[in-house]
PDB file of N, H, CA, C and O in Angstrom:
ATOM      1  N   UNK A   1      -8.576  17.990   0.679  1.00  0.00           N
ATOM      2  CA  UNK A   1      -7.978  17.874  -0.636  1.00  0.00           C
ATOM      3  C   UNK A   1      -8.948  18.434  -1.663  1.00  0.00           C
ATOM      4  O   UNK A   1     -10.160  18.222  -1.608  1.00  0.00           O
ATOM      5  N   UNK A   2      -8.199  19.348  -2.845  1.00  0.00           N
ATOM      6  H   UNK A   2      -7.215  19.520  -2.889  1.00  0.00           H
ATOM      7  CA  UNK A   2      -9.525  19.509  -3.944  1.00  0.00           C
ATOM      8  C   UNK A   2      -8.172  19.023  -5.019  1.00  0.00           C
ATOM      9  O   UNK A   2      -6.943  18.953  -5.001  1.00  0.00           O
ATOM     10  N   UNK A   3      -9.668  18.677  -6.188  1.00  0.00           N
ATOM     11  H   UNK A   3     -10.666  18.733  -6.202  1.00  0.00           H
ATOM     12  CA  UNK A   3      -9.330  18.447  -7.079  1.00  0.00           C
ATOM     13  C   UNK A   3      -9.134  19.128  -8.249  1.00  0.00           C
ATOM     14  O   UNK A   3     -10.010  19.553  -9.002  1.00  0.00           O
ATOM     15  N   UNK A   4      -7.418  19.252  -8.424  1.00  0.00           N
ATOM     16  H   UNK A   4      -6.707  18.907  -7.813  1.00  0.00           H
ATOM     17  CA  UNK A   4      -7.106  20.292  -9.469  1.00  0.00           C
ATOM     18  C   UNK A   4      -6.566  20.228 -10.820  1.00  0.00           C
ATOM     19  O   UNK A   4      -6.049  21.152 -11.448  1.00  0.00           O
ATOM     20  N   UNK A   5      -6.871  18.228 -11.436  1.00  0.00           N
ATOM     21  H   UNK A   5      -7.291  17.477 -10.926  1.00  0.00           H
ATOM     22  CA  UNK A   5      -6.704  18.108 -12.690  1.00  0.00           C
ATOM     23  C   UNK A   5      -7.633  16.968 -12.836  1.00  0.00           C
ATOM     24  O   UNK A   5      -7.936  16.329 -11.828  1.00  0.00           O
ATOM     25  N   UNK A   6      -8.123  16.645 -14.009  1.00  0.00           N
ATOM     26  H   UNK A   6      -7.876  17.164 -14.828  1.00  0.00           H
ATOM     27  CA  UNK A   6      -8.665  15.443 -14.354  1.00  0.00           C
ATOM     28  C   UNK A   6      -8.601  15.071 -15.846  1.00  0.00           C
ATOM     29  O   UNK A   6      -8.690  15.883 -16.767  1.00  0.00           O
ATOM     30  N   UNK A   7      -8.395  13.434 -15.999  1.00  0.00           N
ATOM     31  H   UNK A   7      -8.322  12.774 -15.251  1.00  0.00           H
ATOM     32  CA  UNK A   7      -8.270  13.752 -17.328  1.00  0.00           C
ATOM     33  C   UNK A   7      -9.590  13.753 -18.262  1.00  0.00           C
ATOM     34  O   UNK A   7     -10.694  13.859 -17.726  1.00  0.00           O
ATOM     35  N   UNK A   8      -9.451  13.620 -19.821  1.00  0.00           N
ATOM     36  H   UNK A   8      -8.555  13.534 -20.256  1.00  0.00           H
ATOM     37  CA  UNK A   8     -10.698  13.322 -20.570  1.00  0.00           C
ATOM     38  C   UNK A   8     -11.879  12.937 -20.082  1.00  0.00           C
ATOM     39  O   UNK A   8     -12.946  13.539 -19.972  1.00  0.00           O
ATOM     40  N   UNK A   9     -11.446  11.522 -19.719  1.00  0.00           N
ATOM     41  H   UNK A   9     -10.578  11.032 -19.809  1.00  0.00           H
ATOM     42  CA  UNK A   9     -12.615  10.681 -19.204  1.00  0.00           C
ATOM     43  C   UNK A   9     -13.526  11.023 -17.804  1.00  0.00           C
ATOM     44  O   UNK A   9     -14.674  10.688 -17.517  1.00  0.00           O
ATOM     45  N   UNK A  10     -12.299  12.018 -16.888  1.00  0.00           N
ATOM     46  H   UNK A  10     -11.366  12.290 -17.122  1.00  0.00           H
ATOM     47  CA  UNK A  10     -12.950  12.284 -15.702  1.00  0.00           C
ATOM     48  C   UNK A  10     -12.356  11.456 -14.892  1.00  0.00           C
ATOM     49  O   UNK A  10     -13.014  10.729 -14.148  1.00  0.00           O
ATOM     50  N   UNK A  11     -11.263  11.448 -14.914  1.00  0.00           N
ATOM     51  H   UNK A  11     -10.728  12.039 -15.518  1.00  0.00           H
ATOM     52  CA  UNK A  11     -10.301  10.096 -13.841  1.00  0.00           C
ATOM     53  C   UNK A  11     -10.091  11.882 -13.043  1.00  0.00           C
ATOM     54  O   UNK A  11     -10.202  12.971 -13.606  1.00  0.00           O
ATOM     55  N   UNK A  12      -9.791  11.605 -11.708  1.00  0.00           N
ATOM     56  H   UNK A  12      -9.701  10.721 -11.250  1.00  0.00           H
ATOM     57  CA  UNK A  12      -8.901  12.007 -11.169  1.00  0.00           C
ATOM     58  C   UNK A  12      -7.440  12.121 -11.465  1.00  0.00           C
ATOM     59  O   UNK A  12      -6.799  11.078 -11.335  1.00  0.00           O
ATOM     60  N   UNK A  13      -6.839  13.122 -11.815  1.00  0.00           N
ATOM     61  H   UNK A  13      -7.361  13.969 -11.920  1.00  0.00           H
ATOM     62  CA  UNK A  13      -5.438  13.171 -12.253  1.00  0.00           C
ATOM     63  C   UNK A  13      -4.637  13.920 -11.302  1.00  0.00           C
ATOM     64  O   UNK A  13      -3.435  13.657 -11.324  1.00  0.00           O
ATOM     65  N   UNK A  14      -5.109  14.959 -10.312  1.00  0.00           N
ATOM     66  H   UNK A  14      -6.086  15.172 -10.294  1.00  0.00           H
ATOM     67  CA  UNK A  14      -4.398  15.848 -10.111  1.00  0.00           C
ATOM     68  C   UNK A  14      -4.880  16.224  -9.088  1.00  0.00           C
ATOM     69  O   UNK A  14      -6.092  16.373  -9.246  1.00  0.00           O
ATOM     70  N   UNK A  15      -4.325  16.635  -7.366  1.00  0.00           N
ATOM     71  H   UNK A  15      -3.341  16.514  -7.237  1.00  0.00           H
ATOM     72  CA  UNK A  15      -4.659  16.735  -5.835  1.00  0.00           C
ATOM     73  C   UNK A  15      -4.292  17.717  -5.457  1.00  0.00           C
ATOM     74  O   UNK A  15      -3.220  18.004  -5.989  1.00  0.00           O
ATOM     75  N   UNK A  16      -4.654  18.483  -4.730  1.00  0.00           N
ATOM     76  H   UNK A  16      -5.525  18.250  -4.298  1.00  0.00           H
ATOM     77  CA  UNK A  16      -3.946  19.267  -3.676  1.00  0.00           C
ATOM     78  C   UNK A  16      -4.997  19.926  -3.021  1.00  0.00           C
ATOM     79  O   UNK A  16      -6.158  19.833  -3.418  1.00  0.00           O
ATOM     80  N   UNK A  17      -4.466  20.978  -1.458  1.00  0.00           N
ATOM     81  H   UNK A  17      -3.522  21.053  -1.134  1.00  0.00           H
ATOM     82  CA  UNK A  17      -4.731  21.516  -0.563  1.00  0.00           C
ATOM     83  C   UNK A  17      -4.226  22.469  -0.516  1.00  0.00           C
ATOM     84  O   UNK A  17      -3.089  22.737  -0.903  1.00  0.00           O
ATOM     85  N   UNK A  18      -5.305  23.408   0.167  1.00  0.00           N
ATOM     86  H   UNK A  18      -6.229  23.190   0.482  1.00  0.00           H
ATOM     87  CA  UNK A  18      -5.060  25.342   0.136  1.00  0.00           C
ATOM     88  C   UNK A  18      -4.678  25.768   1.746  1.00  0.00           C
ATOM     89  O   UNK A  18      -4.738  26.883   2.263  1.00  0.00           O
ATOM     90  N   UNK A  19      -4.183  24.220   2.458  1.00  0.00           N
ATOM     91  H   UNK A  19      -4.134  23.314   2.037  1.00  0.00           H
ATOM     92  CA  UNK A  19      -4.025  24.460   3.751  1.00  0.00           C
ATOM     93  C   UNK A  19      -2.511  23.751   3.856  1.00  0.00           C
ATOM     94  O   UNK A  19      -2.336  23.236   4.960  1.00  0.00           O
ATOM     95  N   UNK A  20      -1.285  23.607   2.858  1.00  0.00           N
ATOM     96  H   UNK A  20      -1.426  24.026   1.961  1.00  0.00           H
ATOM     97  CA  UNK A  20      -0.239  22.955   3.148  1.00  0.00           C
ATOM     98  C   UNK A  20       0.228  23.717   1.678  1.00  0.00           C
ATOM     99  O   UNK A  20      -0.415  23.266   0.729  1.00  0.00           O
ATOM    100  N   UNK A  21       1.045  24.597   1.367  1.00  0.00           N
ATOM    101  H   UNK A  21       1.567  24.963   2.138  1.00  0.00           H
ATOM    102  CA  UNK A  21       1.162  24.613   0.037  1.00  0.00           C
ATOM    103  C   UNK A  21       2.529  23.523  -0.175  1.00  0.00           C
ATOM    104  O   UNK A  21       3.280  23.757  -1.121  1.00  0.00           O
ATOM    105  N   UNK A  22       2.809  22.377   0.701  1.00  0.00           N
ATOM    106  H   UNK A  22       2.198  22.187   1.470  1.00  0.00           H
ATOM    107  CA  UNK A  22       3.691  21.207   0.141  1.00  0.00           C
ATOM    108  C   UNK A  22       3.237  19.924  -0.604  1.00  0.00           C
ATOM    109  O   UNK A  22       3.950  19.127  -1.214  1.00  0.00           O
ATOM    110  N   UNK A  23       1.869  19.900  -0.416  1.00  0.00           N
ATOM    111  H   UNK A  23       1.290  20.547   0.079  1.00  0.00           H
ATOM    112  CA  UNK A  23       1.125  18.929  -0.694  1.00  0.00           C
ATOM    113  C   UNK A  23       0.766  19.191  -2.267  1.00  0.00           C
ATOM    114  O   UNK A  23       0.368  20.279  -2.685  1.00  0.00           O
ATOM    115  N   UNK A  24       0.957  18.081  -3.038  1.00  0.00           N
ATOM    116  H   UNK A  24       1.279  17.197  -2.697  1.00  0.00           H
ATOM    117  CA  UNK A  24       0.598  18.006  -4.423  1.00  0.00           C
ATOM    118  C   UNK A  24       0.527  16.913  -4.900  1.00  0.00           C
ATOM    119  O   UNK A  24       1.554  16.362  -4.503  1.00  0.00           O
ATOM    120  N   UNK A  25      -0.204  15.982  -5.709  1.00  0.00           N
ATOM    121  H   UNK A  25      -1.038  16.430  -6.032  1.00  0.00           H
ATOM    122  CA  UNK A  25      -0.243  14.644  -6.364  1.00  0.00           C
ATOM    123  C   UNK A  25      -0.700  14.949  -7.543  1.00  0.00           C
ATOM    124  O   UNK A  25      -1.448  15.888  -7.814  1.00  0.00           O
ATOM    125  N   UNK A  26      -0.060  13.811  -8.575  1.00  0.00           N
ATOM    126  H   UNK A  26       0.548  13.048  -8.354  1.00  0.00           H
ATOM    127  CA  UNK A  26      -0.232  13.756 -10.006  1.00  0.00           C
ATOM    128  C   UNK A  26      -0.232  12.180 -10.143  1.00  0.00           C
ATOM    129  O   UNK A  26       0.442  11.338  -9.550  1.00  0.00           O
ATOM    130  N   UNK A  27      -1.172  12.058 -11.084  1.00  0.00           N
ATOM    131  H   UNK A  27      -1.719  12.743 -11.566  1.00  0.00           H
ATOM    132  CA  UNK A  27      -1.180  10.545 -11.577  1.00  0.00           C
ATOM    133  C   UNK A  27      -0.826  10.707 -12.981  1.00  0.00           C
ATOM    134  O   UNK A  27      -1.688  10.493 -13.833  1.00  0.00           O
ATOM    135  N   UNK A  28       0.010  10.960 -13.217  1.00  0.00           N
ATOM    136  H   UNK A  28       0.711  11.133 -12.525  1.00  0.00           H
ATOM    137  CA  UNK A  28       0.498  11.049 -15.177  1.00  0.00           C
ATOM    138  C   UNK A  28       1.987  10.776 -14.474  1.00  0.00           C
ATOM    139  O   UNK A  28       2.370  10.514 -13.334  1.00  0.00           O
ATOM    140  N   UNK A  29       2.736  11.019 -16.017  1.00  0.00           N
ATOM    141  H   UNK A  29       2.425  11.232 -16.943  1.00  0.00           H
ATOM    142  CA  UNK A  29       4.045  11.038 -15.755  1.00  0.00           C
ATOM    143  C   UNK A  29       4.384  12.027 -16.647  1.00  0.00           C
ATOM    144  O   UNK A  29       4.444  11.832 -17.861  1.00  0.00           O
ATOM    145  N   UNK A  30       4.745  13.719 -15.782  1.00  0.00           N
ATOM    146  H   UNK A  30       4.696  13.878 -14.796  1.00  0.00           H
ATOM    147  CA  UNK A  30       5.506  14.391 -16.622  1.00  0.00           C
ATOM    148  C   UNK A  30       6.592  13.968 -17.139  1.00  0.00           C
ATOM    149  O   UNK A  30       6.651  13.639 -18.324  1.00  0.00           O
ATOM    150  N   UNK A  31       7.577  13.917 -16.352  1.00  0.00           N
ATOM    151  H   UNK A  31       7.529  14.185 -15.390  1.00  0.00           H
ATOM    152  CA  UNK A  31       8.801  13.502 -16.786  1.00  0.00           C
ATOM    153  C   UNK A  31       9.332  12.810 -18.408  1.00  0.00           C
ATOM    154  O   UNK A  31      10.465  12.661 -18.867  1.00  0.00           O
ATOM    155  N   UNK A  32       7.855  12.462 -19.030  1.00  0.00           N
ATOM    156  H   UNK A  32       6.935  12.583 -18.657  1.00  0.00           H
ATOM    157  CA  UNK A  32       7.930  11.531 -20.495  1.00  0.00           C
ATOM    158  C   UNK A  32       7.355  12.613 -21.375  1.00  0.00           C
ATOM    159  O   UNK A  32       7.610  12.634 -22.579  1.00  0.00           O
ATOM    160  N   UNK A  33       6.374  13.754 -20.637  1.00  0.00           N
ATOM    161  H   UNK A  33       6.167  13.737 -19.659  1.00  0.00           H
ATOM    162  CA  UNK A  33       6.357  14.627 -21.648  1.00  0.00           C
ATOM    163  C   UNK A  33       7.449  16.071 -21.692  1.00  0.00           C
ATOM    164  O   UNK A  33       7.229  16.671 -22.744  1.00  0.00           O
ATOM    165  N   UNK A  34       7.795  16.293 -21.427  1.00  0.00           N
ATOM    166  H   UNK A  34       7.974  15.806 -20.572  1.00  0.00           H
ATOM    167  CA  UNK A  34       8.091  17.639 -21.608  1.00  0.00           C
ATOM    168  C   UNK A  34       8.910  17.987 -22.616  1.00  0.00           C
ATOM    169  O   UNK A  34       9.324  19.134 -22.787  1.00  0.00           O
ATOM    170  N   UNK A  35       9.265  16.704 -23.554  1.00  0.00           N
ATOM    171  H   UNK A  35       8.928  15.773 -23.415  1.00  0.00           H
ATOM    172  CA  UNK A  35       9.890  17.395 -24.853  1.00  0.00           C
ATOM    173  C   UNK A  35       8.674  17.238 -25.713  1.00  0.00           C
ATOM    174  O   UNK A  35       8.927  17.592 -26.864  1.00  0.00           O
ATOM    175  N   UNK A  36       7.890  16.977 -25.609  1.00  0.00           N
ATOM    176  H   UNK A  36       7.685  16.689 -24.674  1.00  0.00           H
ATOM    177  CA  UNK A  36       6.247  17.514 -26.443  1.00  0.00           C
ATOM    178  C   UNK A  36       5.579  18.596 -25.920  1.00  0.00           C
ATOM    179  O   UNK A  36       5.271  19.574 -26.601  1.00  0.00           O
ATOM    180  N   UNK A  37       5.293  18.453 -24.540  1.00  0.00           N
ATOM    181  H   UNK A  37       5.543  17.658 -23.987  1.00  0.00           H
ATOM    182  CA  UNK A  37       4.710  18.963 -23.585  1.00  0.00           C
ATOM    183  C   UNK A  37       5.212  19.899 -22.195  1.00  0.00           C
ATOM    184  O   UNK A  37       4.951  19.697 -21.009  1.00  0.00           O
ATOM    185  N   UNK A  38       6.100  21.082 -22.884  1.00  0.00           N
ATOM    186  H   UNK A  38       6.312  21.247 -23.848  1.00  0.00           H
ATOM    187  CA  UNK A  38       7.142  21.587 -21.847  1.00  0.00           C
ATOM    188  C   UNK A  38       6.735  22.165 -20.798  1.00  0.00           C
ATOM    189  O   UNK A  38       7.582  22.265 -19.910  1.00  0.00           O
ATOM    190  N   UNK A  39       5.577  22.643 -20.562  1.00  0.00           N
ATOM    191  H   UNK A  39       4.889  22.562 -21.283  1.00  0.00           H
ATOM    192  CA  UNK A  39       4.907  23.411 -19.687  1.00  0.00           C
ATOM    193  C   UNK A  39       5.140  22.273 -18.229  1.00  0.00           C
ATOM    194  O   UNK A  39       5.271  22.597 -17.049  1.00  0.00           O
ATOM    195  N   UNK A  40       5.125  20.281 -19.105  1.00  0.00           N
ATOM    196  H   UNK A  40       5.019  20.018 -20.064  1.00  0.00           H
ATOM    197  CA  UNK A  40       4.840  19.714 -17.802  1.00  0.00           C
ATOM    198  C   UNK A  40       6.046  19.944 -17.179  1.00  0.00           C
ATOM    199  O   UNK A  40       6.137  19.528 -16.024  1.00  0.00           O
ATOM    200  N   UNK A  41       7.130  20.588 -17.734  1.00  0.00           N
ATOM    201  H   UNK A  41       7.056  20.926 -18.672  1.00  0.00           H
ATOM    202  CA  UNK A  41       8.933  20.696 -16.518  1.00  0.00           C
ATOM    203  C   UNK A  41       8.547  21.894 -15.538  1.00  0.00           C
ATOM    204  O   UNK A  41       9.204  22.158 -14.532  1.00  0.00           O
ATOM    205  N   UNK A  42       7.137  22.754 -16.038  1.00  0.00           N
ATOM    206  H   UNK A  42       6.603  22.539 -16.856  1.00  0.00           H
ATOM    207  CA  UNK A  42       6.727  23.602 -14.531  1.00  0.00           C
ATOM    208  C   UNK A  42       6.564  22.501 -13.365  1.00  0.00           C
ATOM    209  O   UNK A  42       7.240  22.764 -12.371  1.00  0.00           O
ATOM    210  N   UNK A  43       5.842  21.382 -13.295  1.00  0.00           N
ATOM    211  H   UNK A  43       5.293  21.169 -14.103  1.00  0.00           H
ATOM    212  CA  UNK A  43       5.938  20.633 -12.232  1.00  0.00           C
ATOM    213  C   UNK A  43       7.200  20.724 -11.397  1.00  0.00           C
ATOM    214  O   UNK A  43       7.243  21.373 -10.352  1.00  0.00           O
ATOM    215  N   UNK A  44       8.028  20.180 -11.800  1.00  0.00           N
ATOM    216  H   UNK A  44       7.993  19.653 -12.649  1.00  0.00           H
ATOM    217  CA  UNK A  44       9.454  20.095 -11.326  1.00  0.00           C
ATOM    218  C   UNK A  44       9.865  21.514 -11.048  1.00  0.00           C
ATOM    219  O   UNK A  44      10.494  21.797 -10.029  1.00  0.00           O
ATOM    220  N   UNK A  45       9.525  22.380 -11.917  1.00  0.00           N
ATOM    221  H   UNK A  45       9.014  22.150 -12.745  1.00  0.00           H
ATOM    222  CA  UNK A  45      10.431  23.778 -11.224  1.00  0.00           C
ATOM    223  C   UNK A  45       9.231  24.354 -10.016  1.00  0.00           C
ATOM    224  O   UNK A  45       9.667  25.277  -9.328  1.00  0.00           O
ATOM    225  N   UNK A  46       8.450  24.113  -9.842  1.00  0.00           N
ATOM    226  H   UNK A  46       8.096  23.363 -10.401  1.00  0.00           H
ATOM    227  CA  UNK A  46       7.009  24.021  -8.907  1.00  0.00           C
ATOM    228  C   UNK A  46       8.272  23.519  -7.350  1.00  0.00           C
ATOM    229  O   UNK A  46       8.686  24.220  -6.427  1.00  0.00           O
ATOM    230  N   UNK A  47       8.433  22.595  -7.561  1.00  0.00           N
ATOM    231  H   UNK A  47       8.097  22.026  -8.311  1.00  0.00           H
ATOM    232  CA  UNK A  47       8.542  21.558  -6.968  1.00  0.00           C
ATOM    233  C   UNK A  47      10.026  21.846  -6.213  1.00  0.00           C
ATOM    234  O   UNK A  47      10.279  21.627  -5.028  1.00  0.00           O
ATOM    235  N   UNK A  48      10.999  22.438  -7.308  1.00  0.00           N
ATOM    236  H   UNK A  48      10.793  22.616  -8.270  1.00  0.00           H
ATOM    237  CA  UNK A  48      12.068  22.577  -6.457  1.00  0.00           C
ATOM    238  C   UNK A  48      12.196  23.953  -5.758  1.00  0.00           C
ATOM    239  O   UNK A  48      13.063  24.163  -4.910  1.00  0.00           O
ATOM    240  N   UNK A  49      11.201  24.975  -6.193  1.00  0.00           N
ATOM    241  H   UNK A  49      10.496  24.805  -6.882  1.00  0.00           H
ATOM    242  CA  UNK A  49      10.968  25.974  -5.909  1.00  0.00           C
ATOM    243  C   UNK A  49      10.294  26.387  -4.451  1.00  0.00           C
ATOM    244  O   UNK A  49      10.364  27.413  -3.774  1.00  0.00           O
ATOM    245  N   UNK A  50       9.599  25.100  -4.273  1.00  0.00           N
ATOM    246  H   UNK A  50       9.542  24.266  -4.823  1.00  0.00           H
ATOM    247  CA  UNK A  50       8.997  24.721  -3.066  1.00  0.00           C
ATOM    248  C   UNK A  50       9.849  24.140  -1.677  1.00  0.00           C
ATOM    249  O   UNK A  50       9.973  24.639  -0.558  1.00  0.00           O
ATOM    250  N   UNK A  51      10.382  22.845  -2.271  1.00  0.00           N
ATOM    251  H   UNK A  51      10.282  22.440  -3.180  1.00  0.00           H
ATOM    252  CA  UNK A  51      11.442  22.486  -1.381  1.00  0.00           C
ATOM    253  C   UNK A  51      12.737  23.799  -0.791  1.00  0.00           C
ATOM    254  O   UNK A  51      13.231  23.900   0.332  1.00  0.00           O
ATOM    255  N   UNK A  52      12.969  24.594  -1.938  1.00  0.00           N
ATOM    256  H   UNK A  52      12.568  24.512  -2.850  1.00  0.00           H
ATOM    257  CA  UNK A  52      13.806  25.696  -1.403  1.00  0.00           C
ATOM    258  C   UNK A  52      13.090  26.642  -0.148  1.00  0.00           C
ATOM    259  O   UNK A  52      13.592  27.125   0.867  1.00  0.00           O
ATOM    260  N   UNK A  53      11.849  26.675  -0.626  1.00  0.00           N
ATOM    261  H   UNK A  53      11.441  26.283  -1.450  1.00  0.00           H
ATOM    262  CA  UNK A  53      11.437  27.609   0.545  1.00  0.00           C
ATOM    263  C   UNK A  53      11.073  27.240   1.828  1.00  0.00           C
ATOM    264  O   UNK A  53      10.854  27.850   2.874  1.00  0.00           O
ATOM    265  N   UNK A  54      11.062  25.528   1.306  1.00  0.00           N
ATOM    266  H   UNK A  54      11.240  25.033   0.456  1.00  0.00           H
ATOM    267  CA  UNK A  54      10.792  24.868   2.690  1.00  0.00           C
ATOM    268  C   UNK A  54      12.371  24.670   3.527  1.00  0.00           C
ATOM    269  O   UNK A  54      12.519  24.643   4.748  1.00  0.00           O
ATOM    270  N   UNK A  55      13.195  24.574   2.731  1.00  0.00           N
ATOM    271  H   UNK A  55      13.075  24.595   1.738  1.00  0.00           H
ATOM    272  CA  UNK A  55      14.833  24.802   3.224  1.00  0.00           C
ATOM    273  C   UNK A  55      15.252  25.666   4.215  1.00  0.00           C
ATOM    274  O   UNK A  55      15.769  25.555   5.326  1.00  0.00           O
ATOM    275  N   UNK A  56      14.823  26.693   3.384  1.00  0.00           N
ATOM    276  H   UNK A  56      14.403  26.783   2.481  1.00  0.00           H
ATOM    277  CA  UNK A  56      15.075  28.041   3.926  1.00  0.00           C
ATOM    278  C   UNK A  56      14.837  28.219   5.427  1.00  0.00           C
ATOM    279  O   UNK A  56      15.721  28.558   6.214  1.00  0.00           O
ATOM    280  N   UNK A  57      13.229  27.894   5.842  1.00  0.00           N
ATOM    281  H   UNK A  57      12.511  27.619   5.203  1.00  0.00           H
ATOM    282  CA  UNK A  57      12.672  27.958   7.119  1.00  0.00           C
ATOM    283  C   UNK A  57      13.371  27.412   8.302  1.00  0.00           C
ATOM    284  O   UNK A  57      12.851  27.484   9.415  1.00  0.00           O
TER     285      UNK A  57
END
């Protein structure tokens, strides 16, 4: 696993691996920002974009 967000303080926020591209963890909650913060609805399009290709296979 590396670590690919953290917040202010240095918490761990954000997980993943360069050996599964299905694997991802977040400790926030986009879902409450993205009418401030729209970039966080890339998560979700990340996400379904992923599951499709995992469909596909």
């Amino acid at each position: 696993m590396i670590i690919s967000g953290r917040a202010a303080d240095g918490a761990v926020e954000a997980i993943e691996t360069k050996e599964n591209d299905q694997v991802l963890g977040v400790q926030w909650h986009p879902e409450f920002l993205y009418d401030t913060m729209p970039e966080e609805f890339d998560l979700f399009k990340d996400f379904v974009a992923r599951a499709t290709k995992y469909a596909k296979k």
